[in-house]
C-alpha positions in Angstrom: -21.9 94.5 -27.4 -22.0 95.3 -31.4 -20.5 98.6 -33.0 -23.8 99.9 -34.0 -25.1 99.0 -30.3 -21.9 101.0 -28.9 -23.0 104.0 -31.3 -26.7 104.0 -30.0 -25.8 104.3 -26.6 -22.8 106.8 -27.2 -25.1 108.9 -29.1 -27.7 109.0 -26.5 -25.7 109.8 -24.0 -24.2 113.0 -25.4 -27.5 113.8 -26.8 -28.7 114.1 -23.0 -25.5 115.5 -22.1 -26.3 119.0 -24.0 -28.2 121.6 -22.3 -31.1 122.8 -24.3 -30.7 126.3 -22.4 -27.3 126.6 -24.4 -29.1 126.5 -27.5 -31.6 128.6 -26.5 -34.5 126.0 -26.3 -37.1 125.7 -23.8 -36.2 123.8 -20.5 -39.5 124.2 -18.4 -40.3 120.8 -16.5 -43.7 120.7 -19.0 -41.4 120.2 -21.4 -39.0 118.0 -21.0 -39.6 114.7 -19.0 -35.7 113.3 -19.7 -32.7 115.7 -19.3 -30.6 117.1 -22.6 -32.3 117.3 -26.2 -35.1 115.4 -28.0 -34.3 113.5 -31.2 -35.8 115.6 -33.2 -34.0 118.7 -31.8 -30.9 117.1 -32.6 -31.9 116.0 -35.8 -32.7 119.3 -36.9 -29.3 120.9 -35.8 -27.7 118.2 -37.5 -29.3 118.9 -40.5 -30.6 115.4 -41.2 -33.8 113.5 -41.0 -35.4 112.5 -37.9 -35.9 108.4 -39.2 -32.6 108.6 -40.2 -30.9 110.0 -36.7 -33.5 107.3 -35.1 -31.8 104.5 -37.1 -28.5 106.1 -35.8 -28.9 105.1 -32.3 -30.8 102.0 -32.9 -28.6 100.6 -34.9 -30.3 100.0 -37.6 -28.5 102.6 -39.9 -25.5 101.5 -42.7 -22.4 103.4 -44.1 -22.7 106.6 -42.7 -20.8 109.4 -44.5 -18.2 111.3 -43.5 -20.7 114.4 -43.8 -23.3 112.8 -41.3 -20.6 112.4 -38.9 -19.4 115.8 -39.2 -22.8 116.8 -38.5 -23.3 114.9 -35.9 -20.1 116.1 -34.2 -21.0 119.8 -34.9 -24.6 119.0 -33.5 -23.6 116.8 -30.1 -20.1 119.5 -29.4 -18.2 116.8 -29.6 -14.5 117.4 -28.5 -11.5 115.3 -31.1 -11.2 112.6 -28.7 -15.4 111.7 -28.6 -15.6 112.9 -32.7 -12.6 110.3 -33.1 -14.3 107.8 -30.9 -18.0 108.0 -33.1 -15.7 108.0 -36.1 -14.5 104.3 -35.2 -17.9 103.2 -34.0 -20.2 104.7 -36.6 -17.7 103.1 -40.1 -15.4 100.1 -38.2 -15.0 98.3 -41.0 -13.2 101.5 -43.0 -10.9 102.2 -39.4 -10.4 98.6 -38.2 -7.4 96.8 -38.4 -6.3 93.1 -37.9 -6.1 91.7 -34.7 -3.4 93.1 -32.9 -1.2 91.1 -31.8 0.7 90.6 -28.3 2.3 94.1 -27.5 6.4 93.8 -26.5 8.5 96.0 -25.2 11.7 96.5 -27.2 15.2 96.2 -24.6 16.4 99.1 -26.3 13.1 100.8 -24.7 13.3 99.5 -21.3 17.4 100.7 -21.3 15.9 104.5 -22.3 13.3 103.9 -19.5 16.1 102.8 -17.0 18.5 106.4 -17.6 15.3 108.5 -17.4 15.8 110.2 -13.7 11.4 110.5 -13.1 9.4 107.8 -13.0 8.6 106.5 -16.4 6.4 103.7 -17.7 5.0 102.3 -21.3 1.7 101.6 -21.5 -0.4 99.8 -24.1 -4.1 98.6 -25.6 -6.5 99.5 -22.6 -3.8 101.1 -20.6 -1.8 97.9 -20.2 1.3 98.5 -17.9 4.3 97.0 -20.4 7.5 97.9 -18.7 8.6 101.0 -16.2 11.7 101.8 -14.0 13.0 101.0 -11.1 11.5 104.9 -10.0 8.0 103.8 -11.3 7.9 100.4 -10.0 8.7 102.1 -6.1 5.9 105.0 -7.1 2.2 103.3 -6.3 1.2 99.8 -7.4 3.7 97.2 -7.0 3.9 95.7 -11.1 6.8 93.5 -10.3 4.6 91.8 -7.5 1.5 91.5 -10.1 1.3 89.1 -13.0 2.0 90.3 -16.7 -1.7 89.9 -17.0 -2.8 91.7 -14.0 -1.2 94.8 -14.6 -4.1 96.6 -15.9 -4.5 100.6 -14.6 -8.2 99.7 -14.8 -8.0 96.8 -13.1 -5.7 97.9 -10.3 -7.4 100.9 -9.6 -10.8 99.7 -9.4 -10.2 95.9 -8.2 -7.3 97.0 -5.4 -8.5 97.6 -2.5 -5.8 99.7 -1.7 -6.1 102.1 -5.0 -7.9 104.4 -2.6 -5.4 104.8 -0.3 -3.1 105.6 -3.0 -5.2 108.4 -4.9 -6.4 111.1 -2.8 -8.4 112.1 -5.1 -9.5 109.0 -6.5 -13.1 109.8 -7.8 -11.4 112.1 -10.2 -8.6 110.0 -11.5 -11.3 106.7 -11.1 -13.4 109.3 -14.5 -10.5 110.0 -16.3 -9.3 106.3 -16.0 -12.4 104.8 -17.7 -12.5 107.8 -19.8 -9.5 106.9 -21.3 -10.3 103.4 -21.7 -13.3 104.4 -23.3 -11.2 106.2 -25.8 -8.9 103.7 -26.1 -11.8 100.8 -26.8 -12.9 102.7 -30.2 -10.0 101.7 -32.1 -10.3 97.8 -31.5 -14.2 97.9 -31.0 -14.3 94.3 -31.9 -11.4 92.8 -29.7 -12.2 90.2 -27.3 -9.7 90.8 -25.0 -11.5 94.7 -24.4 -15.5 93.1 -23.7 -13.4 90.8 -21.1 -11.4 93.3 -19.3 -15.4 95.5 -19.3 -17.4 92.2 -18.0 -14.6 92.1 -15.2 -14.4 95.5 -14.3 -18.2 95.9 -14.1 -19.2 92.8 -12.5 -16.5 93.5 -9.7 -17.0 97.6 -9.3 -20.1 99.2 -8.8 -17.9 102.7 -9.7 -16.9 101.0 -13.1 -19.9 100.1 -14.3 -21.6 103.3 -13.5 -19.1 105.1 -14.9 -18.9 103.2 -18.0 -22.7 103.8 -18.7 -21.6 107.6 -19.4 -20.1 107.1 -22.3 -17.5 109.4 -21.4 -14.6 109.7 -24.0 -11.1 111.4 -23.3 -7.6 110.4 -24.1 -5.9 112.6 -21.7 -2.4 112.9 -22.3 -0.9 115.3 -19.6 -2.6 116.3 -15.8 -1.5 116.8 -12.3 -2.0 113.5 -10.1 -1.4 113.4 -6.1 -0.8 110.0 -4.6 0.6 108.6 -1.4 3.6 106.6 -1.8 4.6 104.1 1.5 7.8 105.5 1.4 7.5 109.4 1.6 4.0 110.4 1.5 2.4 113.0 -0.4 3.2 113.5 -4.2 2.0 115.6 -6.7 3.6 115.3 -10.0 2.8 116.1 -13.3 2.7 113.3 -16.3 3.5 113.7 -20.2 2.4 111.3 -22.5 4.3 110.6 -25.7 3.4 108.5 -28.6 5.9 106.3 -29.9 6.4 107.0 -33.6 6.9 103.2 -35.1 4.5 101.9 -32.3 1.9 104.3 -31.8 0.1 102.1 -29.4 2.3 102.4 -27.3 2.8 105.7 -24.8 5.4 106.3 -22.9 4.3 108.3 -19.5 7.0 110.2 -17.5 5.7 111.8 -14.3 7.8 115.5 -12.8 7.5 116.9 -9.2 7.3 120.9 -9.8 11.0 122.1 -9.4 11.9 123.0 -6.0 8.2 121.6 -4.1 8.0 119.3 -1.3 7.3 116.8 -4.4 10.8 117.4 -5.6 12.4 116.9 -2.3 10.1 113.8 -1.7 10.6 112.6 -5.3 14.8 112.4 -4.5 14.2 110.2 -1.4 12.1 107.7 -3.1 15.0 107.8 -5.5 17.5 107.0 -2.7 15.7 104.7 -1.1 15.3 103.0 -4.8 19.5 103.6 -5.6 20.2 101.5 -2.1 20.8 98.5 -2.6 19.4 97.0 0.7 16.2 97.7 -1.6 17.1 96.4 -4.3 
């Protein structure tokens, strides 16, 4: 799908996102036949012509200012991550880079990721798994056992059958997952490797591809998370992401049990059973 196709549907979809009681417009069911504002409406908060916002999500509009967008962001409440996202859509040619190319992991990484005492992975483009430690491979999926270009988060946790199992709460990690790709897919709109990894994920989950229609945009960076490890059941740990200064692609993701919680105790005996070497 094309940049200006991406900004259409990204539009529309926060456009019936908004609730026109909010903004103090009328909501009866004579009305409205589709759920959040008409074109117009948003046009006028906007401050810009209706033709023109229609060209907006048709695609058929070219070089749109800085102002428009500001506009448009006021107008559709959009948070950073979403105004981010339309930025890269709506001017790619101003925000797109070469290519990238393959992403590495520096050794002098993977020894910090070795002496850090939580689990702790780098992740890269579309929430690529790059490298972790022995604590993060023992956590949930099993990276070593998957091939470099299998280990996806996406992938995993909507192609593994056993993802589920893993994430209690998996409906609300399975949104911020493809949120975050979705965030993560404005900066390279035009890389192959991203309209892949999408035709894959939506031809084999129904979830995905329903999910991916919203449009939803959200680069979240630190949450709680409760999984099920084989080893000693119930987690919940917190994660912090970090941005790596040189190689801001890449994040480093370190995940703590609260101090003193079952978590904590649970978290040193998956570090035991990870130190013996009969494990190893």
């Amino acid at each position: 799908m094309t940049e200006t196709a991406e900004l259409g549907d990204f539009l529309k979809a926060r456009r019936a996102a908004l609730d026109p009681a909010d903004l103090g417009l009328p909501t009866g069911f004579n009305q409205r036949r589709v759920a959040g504002l008409r074109r117009e409406e948003l046009a006028q908060l906007a401050g810009i012509s209706v033709d023109y916002y229609t060209r907006l999500e048709q695609g058929r509009a070219r070089n749109v200012s800085d102002s428009v967008l500001e506009s448009l962001s006021r107008a559709l409440r959009l948070h950073r991550d979403e105004e981010t996202y339309l930025r890269n859509l709506a001017a790619p040619k101003r925000k797109r880079v070469a290519r990238p190319r393959a992403q590495r992991v520096r050794p002098e990484l993977q020894l910090m990721l070795n002496a850090i005492q939580s689990p702790a992975f780098v992740f890269g483009r579309y929430l690529d798994v790059l490298a972790w430690n022995p604590l993060g491979g023992a956590l949930s999926f099993d990276f070593s056992a998957t091939p470099p270009g299998e280990r996806n988060i996406p992938k995993m946790f909507f192609l593994d059958e056993h993802a589920r199992e893993m994430h209690p709460e998996w409906t609300t990690v399975a949104r911020e997952v493809v949120a975050n790709l979705r965030s993560e897919s404005g900066k390279y709109p035009d890389d192959p490797y991203l309209a892949q990894l999408v035709g894959e994920l939506s031809l084999g989950s129904e979830e995905f591809r329903k999910l991916w229609a919203k449009h939803t945009v959200r680069e979240k960076a630190h949450a709680w998370k409760v999984m099920i490890n084989p080893i000693v059941g119930e987690l919940r740990l917190r994660y912090e992401t970090l941005r790596l200064p040189d190689e801001p692609e890449l994040a480093l993701v370190i995940y703590t049990a609260e101090p003193g919680s079952d978590s904590e105790r649970a978290l040193g005996l998956l570090a035991s059973w990870v130190a013996d070497p009969a494990h190893a």
